[in-house]
C-alpha positions in Angstrom: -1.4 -33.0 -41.6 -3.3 -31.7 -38.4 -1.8 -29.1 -36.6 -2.6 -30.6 -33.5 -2.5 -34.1 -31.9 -5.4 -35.7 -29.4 -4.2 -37.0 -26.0 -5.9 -39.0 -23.7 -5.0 -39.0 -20.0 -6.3 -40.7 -17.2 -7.3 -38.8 -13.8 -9.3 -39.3 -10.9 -12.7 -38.1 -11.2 -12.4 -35.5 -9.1 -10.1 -34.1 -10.7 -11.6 -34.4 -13.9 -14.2 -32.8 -12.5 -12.2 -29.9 -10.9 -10.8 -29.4 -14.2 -14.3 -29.1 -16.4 -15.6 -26.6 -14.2 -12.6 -24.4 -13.9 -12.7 -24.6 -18.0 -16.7 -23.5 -17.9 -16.3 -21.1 -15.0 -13.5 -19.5 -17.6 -15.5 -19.8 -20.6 -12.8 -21.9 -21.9 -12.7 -25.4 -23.2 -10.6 -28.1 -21.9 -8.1 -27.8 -24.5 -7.5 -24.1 -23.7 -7.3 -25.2 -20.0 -4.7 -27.5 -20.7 -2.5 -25.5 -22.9 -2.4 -22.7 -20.4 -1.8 -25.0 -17.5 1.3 -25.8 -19.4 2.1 -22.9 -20.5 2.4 -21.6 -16.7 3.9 -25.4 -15.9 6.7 -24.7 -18.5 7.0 -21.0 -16.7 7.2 -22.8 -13.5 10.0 -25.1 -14.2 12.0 -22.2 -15.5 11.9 -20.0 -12.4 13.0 -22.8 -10.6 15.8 -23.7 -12.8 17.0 -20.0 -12.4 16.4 -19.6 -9.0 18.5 -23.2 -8.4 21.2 -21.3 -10.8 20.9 -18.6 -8.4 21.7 -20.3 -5.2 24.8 -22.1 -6.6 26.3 -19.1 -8.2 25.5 -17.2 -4.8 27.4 -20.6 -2.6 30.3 -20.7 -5.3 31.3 -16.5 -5.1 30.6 -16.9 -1.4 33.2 -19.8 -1.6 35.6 -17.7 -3.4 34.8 -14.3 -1.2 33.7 -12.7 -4.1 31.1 -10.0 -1.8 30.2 -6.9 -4.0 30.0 -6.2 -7.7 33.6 -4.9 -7.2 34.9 -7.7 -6.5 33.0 -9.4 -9.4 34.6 -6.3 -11.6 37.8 -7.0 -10.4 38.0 -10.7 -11.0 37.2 -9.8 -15.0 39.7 -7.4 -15.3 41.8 -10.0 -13.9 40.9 -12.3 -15.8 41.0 -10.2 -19.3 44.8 -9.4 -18.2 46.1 -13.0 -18.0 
């Protein structure tokens, strides 16, 4: 069994083009090119999955007046009593 697959995908030719000579002006070949443009893609989408997480945990403590790290202390010993 290969341990990798071919794809084929269609782009305009100046892109295609962009994309050969930013793999020779590397010294890479294309399938290195595409694996690290994926690699940072994937790197991408995670930053902006934790910055979103990062906004709505900010709006929710603003929400609840939670301020300062005290306050976030306070609300887990609070919540370890109960």
């Amino acid at each position: 069994k290969r341990s990798s697959r071919v794809l084929a995908v269609s782009v305009p030719p100046d892109a295609a083009s962009d994309f050969e000579s930013i793999a020779e002006q590397e010294g890479r070949n294309k399938s290195e090119l595409f694996r690290e443009m994926l690699r940072v893609y994937r790197a991408y989408r995670e930053t902006q999955t934790f910055e979103s997480l990062q906004r709505y945990g900010a709006a929710q403590a603003g929400r609840r007046g939670i301020k300062t790290e005290k306050d976030v202390e306070r609300l887990i010993q609070e919540a370890r009593r109960a």
